[in-house]
N, C-alpha and C positions, 0 to 999 in steps of 0.2 A: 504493500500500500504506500509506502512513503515511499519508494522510486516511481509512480505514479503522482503522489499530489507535489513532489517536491516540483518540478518542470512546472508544474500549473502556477505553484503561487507564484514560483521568479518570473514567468511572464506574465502573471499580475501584477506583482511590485513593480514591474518594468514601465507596465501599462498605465499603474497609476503615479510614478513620478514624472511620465512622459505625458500625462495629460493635465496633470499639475504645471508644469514647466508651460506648456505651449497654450494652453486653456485656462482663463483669467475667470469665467463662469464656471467650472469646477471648481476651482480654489474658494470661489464663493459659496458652493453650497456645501466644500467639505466645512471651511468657517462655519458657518450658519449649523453645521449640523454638530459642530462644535463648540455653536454658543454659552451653551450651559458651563462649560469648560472653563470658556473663556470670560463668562461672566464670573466667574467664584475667581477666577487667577486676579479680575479687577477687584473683586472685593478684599483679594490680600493684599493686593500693592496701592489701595485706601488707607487699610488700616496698617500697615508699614508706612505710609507716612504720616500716617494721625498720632503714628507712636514714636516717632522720630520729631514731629513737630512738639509732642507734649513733653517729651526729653527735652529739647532746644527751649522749651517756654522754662519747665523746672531749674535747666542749668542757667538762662540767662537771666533770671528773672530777678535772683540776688544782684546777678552786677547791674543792671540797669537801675535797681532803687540805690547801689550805692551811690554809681553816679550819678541821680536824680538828687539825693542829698547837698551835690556843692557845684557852687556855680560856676558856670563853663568861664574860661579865659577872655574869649571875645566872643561876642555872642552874632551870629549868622541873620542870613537874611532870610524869613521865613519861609517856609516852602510853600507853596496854595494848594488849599485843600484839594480834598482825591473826591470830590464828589460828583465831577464831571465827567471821570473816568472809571466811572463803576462799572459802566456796561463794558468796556474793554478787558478788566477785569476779570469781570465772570466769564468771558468767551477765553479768555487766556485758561483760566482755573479750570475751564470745561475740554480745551484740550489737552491739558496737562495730568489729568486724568482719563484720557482715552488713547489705547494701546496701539503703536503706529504698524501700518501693517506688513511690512518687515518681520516685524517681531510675532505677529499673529500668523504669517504663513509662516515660520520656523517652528512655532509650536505646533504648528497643525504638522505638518513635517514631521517632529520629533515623536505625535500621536502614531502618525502614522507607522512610523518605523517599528515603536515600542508594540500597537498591534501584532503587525508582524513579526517582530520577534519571538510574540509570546506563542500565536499560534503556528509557529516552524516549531519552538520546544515543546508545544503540546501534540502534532502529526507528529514526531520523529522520535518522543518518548516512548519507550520499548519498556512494558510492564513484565516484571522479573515472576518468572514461576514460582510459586512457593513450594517446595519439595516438602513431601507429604514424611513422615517422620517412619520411619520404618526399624520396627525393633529387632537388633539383629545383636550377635556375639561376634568382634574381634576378634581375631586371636592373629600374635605376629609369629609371622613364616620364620623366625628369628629367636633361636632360643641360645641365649648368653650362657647359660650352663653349657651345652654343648657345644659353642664355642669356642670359649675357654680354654675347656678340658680338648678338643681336638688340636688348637694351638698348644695347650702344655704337652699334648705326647707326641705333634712336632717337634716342638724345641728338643724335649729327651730324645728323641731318635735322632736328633740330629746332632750330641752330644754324644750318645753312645751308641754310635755306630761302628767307631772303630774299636772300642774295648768290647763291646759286646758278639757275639757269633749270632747271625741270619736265625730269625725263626725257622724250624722245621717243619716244611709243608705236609708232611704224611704223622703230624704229632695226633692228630684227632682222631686216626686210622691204626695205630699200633697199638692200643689198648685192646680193641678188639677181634678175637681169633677169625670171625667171617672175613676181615680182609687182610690176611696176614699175605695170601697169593696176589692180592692185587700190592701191595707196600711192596715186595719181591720181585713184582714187574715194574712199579716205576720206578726203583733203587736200581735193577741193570738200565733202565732208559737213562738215568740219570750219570749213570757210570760212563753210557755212550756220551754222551751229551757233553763230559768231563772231556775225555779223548780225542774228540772233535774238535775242540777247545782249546788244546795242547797241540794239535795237526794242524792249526789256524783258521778250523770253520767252524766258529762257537753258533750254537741259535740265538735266532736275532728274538727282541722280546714277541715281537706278531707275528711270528711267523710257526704256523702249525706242523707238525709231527710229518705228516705228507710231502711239505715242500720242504723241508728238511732232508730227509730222505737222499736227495741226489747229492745236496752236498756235502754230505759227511761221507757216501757212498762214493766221491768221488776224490776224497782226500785217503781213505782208505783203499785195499789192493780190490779193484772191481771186478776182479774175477769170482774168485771164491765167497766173500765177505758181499757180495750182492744178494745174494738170495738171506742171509742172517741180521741184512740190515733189515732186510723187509721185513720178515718176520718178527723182529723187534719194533717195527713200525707198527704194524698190526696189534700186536699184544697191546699194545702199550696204548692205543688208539679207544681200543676197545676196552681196558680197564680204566682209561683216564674219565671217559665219557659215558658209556654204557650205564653208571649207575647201579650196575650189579655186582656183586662179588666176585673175581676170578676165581678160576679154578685152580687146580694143581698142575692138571694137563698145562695151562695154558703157562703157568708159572714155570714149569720144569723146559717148556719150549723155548722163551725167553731167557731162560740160566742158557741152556745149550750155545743159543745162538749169540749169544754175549763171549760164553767161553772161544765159541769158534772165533771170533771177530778180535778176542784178546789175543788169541793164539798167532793167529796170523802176519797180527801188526807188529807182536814181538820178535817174528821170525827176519821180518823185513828191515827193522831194526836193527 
């Protein structure tokens, strides 16, 4: 709505300083429709000078009796009376109380504008929603407790990392005898893993068991020691992920092909 009425008033305001300006019978009847205006504005600059003239009577009024008290020095040649000039007078007093019209087309002017102002801030005020109160629970994503405490066993890890030895990844898995086969399969993977490491093709951290495979397979003797990588790959694939308990079978497969793979590299040695 107001990128609609705004175009309309400015080429009304346009229209009416431009027919103000060029049309001397419009100015007259914004006047006239302004008289009330302008008759109260006369009635204050009456009594602004009835109260300026009753000030100048209160102040003058001591010095004129003093100096009415003693006699002048030389005494003047009398003025003649003002009786003849009363009717000049009063046609003086009568425009000295009527507002010249300069000054009544500036106010009409000044009406005009302060209109206009008022009703651009009334189209263009945007009444704010009042959001309806809705009762709800907080809670911050953000808990300082657990903060804290993750920063304090940063810092300690990061403090005793060199006096300290690496946690042991299969510690939750050796108390219990059902996975005693699968801890015996990833202790030889781990062992591979060491050896590869030592040969200069350690596993990188993202890199899985399968793509693994060829390069340790190929830092090793690729004949013989091909087939026991794999089988170590396998085992080790399948007890790391699988979720189930290895077996014996699968445990004793994994010793073999460890041993043969140890055998080998010592040979070559």
């Amino acid at each position: 709505m107001a990128t609609f009425v705004a175009p309309i008033l400015t080429i009304l305001a346009i229209a009416i300083v431009g027919a103000g300006i060029f049309s001397r019978q419009f100015l007259d009847t914004v006047l006239w429709m302004l008289s009330p205006l302008l008759f109260i504005l006369n009635l204050v600059f009456q009594a602004i000078i009835l109260i300026m003239a009753a000030l100048a009577y209160i102040i003058l009024t001591p010095i004129v009796w003093l100096i009415g008290t003693r006699d002048p020095i030389s005494r003047t040649v009398a003025t003649p009376g003002l009786t003849d000039q009363r009717g000049e007078l009063d046609q003086l007093g009568g425009r000295a109380f009527q507002v010249p019209d300069p000054i009544r087309y500036l106010v009409a002017a000044l009406v005009l504008l302060a209109l206009f102002t008022l009703l651009t801030k009334f189209v263009f005020r945007r009444r704010r929603r009042e959001r309806v109160a809705v009762e709800e629970e907080r809670e911050s994503i953000l808990d300082w407790d657990d903060l804290l405490g993750s920063l304090g066993a940063r810092l300690r890890s990061l403090f005793r990392r060199d006096s300290e030895e690496p946690a042991d990844p299969l510690a939750h898995l050796r108390g219990d005898p059902r996975w005693q086969y699968t801890v015996a399969i990833r202790e030889a993977w781990r062992r591979l893993e060491h050896r590869g490491a030592a040969l200069g093709r350690g596993r990188r951290p993202a890199e899985t068991a399968d793509e693994y495979r060829p390069g340790i397979s190929a830092r090793l003797d690729p004949g013989p020691t091909s087939d026991a990588v794999t089988t170590m790959t396998d085992r080790y694939r399948d007890a790391r992920y699988s979720g189930e308990p290895a077996s014996k079978e699968d445990a004793d497969q994994a010793e073999r092909a460890w041993r043969t793979i140890d055998q080998l590299n010592q040979r070559h040695q």
